[in-house]
C-alpha positions in Angstrom: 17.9 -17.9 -14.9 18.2 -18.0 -11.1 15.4 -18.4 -8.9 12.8 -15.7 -7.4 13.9 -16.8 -4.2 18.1 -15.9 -5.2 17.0 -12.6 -6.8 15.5 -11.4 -3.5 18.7 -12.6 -1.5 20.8 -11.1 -3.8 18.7 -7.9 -3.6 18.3 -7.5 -0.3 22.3 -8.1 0.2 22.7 -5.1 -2.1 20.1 -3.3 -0.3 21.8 -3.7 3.4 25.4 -2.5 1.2 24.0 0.7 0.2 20.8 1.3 2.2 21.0 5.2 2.3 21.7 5.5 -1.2 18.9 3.6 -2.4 16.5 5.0 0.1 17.3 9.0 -0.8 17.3 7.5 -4.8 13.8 5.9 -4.5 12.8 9.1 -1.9 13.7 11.7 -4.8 11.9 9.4 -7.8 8.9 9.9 -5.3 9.1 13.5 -4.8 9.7 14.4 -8.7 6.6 11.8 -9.9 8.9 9.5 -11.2 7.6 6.7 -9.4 6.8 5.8 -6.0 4.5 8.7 -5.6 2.1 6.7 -3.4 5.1 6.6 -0.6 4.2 10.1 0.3 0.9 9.5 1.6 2.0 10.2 4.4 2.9 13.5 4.1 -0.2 14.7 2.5 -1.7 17.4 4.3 -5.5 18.6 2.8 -6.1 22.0 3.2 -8.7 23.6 5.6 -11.4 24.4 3.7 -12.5 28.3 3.3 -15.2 30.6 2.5 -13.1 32.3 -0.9 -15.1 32.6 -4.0 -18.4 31.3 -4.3 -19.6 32.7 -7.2 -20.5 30.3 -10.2 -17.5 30.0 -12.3 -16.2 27.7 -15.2 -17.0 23.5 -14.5 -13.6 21.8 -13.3 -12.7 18.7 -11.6 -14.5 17.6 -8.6 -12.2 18.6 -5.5 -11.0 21.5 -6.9 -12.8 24.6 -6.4 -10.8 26.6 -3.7 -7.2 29.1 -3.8 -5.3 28.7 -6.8 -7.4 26.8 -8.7 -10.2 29.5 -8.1 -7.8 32.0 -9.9 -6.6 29.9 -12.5 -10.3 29.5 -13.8 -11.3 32.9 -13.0 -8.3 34.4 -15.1 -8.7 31.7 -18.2 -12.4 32.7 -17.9 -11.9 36.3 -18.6 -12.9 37.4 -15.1 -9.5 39.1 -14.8 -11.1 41.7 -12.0 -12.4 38.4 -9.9 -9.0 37.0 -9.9 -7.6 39.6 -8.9 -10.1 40.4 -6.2 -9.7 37.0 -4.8 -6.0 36.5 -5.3 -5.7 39.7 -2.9 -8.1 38.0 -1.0 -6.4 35.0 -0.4 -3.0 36.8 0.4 -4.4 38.4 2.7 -6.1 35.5 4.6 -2.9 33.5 4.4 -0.5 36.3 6.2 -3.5 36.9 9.0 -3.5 33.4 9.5 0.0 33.2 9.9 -0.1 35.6 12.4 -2.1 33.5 14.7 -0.3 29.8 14.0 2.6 28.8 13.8 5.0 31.8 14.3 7.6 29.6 12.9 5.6 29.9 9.3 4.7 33.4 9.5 4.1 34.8 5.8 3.8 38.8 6.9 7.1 39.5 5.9 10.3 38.3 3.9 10.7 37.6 0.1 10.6 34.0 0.6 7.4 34.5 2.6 6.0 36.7 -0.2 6.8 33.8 -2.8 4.6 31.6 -1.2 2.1 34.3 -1.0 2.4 34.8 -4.9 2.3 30.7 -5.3 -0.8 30.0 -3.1 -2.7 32.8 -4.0 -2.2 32.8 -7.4 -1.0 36.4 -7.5 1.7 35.0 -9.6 -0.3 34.2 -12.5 -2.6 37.7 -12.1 0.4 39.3 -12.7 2.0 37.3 -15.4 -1.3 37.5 -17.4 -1.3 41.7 -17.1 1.9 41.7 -18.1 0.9 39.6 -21.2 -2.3 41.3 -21.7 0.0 44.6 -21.6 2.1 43.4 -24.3 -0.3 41.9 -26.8 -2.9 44.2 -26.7 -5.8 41.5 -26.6 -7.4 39.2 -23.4 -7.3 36.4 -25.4 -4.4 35.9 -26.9 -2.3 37.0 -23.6 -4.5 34.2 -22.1 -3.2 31.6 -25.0 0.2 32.6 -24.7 -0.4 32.4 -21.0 -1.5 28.2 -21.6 1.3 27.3 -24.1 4.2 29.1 -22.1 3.0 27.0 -19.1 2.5 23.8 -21.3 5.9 24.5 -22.7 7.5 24.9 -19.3 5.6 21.7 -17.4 6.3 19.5 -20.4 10.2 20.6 -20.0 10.7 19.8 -16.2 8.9 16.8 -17.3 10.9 15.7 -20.3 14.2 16.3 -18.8 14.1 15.5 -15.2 11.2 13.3 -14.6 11.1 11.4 -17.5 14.7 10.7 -17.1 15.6 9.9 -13.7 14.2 6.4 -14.1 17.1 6.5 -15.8 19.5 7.5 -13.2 17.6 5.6 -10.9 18.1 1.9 -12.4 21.9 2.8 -13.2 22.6 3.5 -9.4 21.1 0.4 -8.7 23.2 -1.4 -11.5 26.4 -0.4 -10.3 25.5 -0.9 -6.5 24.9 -4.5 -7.9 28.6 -5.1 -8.1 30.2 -2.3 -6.5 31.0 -1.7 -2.7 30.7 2.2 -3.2 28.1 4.4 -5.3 29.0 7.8 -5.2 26.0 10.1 -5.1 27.8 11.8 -7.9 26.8 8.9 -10.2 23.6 10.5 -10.5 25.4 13.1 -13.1 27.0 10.6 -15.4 24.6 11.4 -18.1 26.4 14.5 -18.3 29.6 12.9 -18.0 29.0 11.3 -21.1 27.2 14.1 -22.7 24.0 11.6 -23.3 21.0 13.4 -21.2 19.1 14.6 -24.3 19.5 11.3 -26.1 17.9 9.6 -22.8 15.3 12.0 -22.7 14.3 11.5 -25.9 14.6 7.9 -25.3 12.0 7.7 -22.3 9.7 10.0 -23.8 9.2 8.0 -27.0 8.6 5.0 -24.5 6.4 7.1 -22.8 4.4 8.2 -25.8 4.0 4.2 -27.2 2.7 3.5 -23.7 0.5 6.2 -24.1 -0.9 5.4 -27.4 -1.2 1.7 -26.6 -2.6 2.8 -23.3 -5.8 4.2 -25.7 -6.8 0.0 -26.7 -8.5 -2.2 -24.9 -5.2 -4.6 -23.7 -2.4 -2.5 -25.4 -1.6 -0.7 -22.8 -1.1 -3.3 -19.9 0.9 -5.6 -22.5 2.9 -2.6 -23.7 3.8 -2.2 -20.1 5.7 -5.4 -19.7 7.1 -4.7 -23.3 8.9 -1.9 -22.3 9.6 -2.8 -19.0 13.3 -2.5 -19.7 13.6 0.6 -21.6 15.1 2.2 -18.5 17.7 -0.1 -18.0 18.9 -0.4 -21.7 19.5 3.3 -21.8 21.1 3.5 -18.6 23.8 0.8 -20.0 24.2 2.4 -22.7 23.4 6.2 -23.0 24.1 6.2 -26.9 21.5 3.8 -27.6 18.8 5.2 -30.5 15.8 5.6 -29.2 14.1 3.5 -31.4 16.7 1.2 -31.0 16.3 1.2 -27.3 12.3 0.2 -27.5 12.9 -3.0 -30.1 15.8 -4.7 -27.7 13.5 -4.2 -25.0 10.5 -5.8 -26.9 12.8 -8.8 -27.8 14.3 -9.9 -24.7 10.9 -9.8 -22.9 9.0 -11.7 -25.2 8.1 -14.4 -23.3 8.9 -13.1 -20.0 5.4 -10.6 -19.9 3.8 -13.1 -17.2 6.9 -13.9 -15.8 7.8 -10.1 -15.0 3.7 -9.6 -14.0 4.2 -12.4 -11.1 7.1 -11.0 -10.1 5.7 -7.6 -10.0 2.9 -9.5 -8.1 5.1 -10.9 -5.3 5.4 -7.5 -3.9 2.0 -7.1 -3.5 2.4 -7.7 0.0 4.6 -4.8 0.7 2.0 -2.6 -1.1 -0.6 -3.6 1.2 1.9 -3.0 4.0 3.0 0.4 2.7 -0.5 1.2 2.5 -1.2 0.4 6.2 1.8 2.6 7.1 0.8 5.3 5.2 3.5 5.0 3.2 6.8 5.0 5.8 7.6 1.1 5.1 7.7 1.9 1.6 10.2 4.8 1.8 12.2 2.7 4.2 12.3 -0.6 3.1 10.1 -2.2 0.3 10.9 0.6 -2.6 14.6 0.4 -2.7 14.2 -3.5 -2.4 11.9 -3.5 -5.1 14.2 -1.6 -7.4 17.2 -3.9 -6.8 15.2 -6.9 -7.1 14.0 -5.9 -10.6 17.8 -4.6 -11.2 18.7 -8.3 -10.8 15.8 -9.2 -12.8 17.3 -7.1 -16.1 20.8 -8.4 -15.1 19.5 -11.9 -15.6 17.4 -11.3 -18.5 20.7 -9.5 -20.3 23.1 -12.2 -19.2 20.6 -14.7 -21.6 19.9 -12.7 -24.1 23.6 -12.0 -24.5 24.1 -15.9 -24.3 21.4 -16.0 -26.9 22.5 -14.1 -28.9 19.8 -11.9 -29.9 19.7 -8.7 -32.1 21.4 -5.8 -30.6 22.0 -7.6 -27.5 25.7 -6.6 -28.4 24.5 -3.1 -27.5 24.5 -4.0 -24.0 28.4 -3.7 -23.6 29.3 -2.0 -20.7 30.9 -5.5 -19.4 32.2 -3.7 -16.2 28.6 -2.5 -14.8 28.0 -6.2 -14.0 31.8 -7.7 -13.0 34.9 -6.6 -12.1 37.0 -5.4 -14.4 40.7 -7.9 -14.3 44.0 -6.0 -12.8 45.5 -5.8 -16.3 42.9 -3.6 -17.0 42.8 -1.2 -14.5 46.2 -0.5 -14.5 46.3 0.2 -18.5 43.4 3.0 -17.9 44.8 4.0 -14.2 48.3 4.0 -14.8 48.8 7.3 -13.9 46.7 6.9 -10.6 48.4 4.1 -9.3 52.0 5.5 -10.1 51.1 8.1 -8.1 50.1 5.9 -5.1 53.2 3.8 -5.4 54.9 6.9 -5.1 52.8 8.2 -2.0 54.8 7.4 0.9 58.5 8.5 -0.6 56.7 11.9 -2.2 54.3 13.0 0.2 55.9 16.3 1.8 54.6 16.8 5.2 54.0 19.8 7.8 54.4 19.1 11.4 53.6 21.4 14.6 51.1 24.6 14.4 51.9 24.6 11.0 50.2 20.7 10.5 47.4 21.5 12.6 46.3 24.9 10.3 47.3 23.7 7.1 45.1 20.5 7.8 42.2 21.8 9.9 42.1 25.0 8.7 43.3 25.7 5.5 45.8 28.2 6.0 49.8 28.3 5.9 51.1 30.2 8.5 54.3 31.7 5.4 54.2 31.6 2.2 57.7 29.7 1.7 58.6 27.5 -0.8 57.6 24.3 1.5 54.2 25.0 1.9 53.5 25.9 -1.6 54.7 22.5 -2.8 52.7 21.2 -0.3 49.8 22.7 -1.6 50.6 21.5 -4.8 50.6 18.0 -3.4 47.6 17.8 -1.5 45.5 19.1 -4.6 47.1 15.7 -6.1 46.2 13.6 -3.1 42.4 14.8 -3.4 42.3 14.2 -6.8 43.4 10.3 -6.2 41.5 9.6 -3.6 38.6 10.2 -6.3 40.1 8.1 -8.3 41.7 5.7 -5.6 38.1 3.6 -5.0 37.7 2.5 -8.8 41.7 1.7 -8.9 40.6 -0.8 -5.7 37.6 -2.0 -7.7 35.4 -0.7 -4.7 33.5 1.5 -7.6 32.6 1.6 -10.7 35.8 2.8 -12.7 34.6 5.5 -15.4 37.5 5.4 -17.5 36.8 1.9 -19.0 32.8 2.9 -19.9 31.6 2.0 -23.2 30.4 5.6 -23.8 33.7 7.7 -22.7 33.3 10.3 -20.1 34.0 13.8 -20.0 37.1 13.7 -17.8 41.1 14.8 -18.4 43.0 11.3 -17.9 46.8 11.9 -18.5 47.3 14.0 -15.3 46.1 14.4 -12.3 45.2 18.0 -11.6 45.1 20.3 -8.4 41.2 21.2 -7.8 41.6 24.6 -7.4 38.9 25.0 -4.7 40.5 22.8 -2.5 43.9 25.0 -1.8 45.5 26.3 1.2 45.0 30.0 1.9 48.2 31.8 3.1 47.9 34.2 6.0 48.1 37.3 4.2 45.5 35.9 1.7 43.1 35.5 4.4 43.7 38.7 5.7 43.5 40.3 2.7 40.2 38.6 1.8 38.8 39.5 5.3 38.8 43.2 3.9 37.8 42.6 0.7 34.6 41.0 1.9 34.0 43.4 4.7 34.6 46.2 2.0 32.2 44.0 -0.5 29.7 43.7 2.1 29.8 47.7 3.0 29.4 48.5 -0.7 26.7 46.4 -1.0 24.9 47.8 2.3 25.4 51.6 1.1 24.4 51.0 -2.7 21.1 49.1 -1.3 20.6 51.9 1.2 21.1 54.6 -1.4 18.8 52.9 -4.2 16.1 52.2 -1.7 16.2 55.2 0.2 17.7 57.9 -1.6 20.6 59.2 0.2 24.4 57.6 1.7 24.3 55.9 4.8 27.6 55.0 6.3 26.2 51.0 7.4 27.4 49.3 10.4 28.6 50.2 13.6 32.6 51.0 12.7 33.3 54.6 10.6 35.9 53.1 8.1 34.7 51.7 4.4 33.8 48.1 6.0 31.5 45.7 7.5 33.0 42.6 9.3 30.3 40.9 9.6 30.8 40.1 5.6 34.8 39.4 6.4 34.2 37.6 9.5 31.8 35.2 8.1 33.6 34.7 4.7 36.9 33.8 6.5 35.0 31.2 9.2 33.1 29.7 6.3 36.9 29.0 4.9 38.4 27.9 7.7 36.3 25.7 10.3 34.4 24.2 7.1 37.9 23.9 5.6 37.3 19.5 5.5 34.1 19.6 3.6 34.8 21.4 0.7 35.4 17.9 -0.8 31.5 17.1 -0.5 29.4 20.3 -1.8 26.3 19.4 -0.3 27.7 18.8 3.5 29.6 22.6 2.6 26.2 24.4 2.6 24.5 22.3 5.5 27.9 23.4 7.2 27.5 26.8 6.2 24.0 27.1 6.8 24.0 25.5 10.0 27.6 27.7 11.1 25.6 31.2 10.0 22.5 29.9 11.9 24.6 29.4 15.1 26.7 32.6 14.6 24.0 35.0 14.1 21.0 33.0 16.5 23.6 33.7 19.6 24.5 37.4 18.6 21.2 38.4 18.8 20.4 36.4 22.1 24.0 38.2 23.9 22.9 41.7 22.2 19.3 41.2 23.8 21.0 40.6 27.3 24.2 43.3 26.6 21.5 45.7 26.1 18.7 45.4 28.0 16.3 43.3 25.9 16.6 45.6 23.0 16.7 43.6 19.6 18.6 44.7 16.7 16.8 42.6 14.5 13.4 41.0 14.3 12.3 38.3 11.8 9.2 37.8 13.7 6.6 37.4 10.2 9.2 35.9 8.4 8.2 32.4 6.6 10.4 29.7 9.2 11.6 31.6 11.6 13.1 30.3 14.6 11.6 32.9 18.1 12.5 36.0 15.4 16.2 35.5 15.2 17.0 33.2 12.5 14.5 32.7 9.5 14.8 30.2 6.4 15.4 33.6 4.2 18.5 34.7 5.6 20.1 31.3 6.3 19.6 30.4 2.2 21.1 33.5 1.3 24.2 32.9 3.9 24.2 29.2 2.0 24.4 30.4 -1.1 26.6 33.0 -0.6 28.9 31.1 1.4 29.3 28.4 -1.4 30.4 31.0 -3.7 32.7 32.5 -1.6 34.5 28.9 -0.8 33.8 27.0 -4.9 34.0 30.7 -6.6 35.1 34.0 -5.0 38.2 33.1 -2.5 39.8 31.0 -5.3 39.9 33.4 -7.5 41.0 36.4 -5.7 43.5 34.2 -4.2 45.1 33.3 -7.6 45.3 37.8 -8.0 46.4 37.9 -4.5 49.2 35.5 -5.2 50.4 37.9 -7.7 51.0 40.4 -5.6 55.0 40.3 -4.3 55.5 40.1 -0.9 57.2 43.1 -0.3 53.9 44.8 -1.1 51.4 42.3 -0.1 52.5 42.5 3.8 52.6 45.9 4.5 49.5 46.2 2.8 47.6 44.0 4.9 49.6 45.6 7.8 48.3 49.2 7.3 44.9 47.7 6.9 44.7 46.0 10.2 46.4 49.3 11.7 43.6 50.9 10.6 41.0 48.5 11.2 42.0 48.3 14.8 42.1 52.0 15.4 38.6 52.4 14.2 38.1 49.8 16.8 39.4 51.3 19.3 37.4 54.7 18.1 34.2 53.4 17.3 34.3 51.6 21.1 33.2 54.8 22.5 32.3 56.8 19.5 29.7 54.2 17.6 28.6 55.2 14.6 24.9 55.6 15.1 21.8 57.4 13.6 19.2 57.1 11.0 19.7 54.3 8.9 22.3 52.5 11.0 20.4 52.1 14.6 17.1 52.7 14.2 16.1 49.3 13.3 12.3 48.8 12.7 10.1 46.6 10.6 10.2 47.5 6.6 7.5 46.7 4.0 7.5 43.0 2.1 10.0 44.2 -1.0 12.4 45.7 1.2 12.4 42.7 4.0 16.0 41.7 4.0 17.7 44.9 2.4 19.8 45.2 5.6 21.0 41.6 6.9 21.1 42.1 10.4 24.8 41.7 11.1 25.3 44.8 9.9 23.9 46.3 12.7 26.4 45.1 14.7 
């Protein structure tokens, strides 16, 4: 077995390879309790300490006896008038102080501000118990129903996302080992290969051993090192019983308890480090280095049991998690793949001029001639290698020759639908629908709500295009990230924040410091104009419109034969631009459309304020 001193080199060489990937792996094991929690130290924040409840109530834990806690043991003590008394109390302390911080955490108005409302007041589980209470007919039971629901639903979270991702964790680690590239993706595979409830189960019969060891005098510290590679069994092998998992484990650390304790030890140091830094050199630094060193570690300790020969070492098979698979092999499992590369440079069909420059950057063909459909048709193939294209270079792990097969079609390579080119006339076309989406939406809400039919927005035809506008921007100028989800919704997030932060800073100065909107109250709101609420629901909504909704009204609107499709979309932008022209000097204007003021908490962001506009 190589030295500690070779481990560490090796480690760290990993470490500097994929730095920001082990940082935001070991950053989310903190933040879900899967280990690491200490890191955060430095974002603990204790709460100001307030004059709630101080009538005598049920004994709890020393340092809890404010806020939610207060509730919780008024409620399970059958003071169900107390709780609610100081659950109300509490809200309402929490928006007044909002109202004199911070106005960028204002909780007064907003349904994400009233969520947090519910959460730190405990309002939440007043209301959950009533309903319960309502239902059942008796205090107590609601009350019992009330703990094993909540049981049920804590021991869940914690039996399939924090027990696992140890788990995910050490096979990120693994294949940064020997790989140049990790994609964040990797963190799925257990659902690639179908395995997460076998893993789950797994860990948590680990978990429960430790726990029942934990109850003897030395069990429990021995047990520790016994296990100690539980997590990186399973996350080689996914299919591995559970009991299985635990005895492998047992055997290839017997003898290497003290061994694994002084290395374990050896980072003592950076504990006592972290510590002085309040955590930030252990987020940074001494975490993900800790985790490859000990990845190293297990790779060792397999490599000799393996050579050893022990029982059910020869359930550690993934052979291409720890070395490069030969070229024989990756072309037998990516001969498709690399047929199509060879073929790249003769096949690929290409655009040139305006039409380049918004098929590429934008999205959109400028015609819908037989040219640019088969060059949709080939770009959906080039994004679907260039997946592919890093295992076939043995820069990443390469799925297709995993010991547990993964859920994925091999014999083709298919267009990804989301990723297409949008023809003019389908953009137009989906400009309307949105903006006619958006104005059905607006009139429904106005009409539940308020009980009559508004006409919303500032133009007199059947549209909003706000709703058009933005769907069609999201499309196009974030037309290069759909590729990577998670950039798509900063993009669209950050785009909407933008958009609508400047329209109401030009309509304050077009008219006179009058605002159309005001999310002055709202929980993270930026000076009233912007507010975490609205931008979430322009996230999510944008993501569906670009992953969901475009694709598939494009596929309908595809259907439709050109000789209809154009003059369609022609008499709708004749229209649109005569209502214009109208509305320019004849707004439409009047109750429900202009006179904006503040609404109550459950009818915060019925009107979005583009619609205004």
């Amino acid at each position: 077995m190589p030295t500690r001193k070779e481990m560490k080199r090796k480690a760290r060489r990993a470490l500097k390879r994929h730095y920001i990937m082990y940082v935001a792996i070991c950053l989310i094991a903190a933040y879900v309790g899967s280990e690491f929690t200490s890191s955060l130290n430095v974002l603990d924040v204790t709460p100001a300490s307030g004059s709630y409840h101080t009538e005598e109530r049920l004994e709890r834990p020393s340092g809890i006896n404010e806020g939610f806690a207060d509730v919780m043991y008024d409620m399970l003590a059958g003071d169900e008038e107390d709780g609610k008394a100081l659950s109300d109390e509490l809200k309402a302390e929490e928006i007044e102080r909002s109202r004199t911080g911070n106005p960028a955490f204002g909780r007064s108005r907003g349904v994400l501000a009233s969520l947090v409302n519910s959460v730190t007041s405990g309002s939440i589980v007043v209301s959950m118990l009533a309903a319960l209470h309502s239902l059942t007919g008796s205090e107590n039971l609601a009350i019992l129903i009330f703990i094993l629901l909540g049981a049920a639903f804590l021991f869940s979270i914690w039996f399939f996302f924090v027990n696992i991702f140890k788990v995910i964790s050490r096979r990120v680690f693994l294949e940064g080992r020997v790989y140049e590239k990790v994609p964040f993706q990797r963190m799925l595979f257990l659902l690639r290969v179908k395995k997460w409830t076998k893993v789950s189960c797994t860990m948590f019969l680990a978990s429960l051993y430790q726990l029942l060891w934990s109850l003897t005098i030395v069990g429990g510290f021995v047990k520790y090192f016994s296990y100690y590679l539980v997590p990186y069994i399973a996350a080689e092998n996914p299919d591995i019983a559970p009991g299985e998992a635990i005895r492998l484990s047992r055997r290839m650390m017997k003898g290497h308890k003290w061994e694994c304790f002084v290395f374990e030890m050896s980072f003592f140091p950076w504990l006592l480090l972290g510590g002085a830094t309040f955590g930030i050199s252990e987020i940074l630094y001494s975490n993900p280095y800790r985790a490859a060193f000990f990845s190293e570690y297990y790779a060792d300790m397999r490599a000799e049991a393996k050579k050893a020969h022990l029982k059910g070492s020869e359930l550690l098979n993934d052979t291409y998690l720890y070395e490069m698979p030969e070229d024989e092999l990756i072309y037998l499992a990516y001969e498709d793949v690399i047929s199509a590369l060879i073929r790249r440079p003769k096949d690929i069909l290409k655009l040139s001029g305006v039409r380049k420059f918004f098929a590429d950057q934008l999205g959109v063909l400028l015609t819908n001639s037989k040219t640019e459909k088969e060059y949709e048709q080939m770009q959906g193939r080039l994004v679907k290698m260039e997946l592919l294209k890093d295992a076939v270079d043995r820069k990443a792990y390469p799925s297709r020759l995993s010991a547990v097969p993964e859920v994925e079609k091999r014999q083709r390579i298919e267009t990804i639908h989301y990723l297409r080119h949008y023809s003019i006339w389908s953009i137009v076309l989906l400009f309307f629908i949105f903006s006619a989406i958006g104005w059905v939406w607006e009139v429904s809400l106005h009409l539940v709500t308020d009980g009559e039919f508004v006409n919303r927005g500032v133009l007199h035809g059947p549209w909003l295009p706000i709703y058009g506008g933005g769907g069609v921007l999201i499309l196009m100028l974030l037309n290069r990230l759909r590729k990577r989800p998670v950039l798509e919704f900063i993009g669209i997030v950050v785009l909407c924040g933008c958009v609508e932060y400047t329209t109401s800073f030009v309509l304050e100065i077009l008219h006179n410091g009058e605002r159309w909107w005001d999310y002055s109250g709202y929980f993270l709101n930026l000076n009233g104009r912007i507010c975490a609420e609205g931008l979430l629901v322009f996230g999510i909504g944008g993501i569906a419109i670009v992953y969901m909704l475009a694709p598939l009204l494009d596929n309908q609107i595809q259907r439709i034969r050109p000789w209809v499709l154009i003059p369609l979309c022609l008499i709708l932008l004749t229209a649109f631009t005569v209502d214009n022209v109208y509305s320019a000097r004849h707004p439409n204007s009047g109750k429900g459309i202009t006179d904006y003021e503040e609404k109550t908490a459950c009818l915060q962001y019925t009107y979005p304020p583009y619609t205004y506009l």
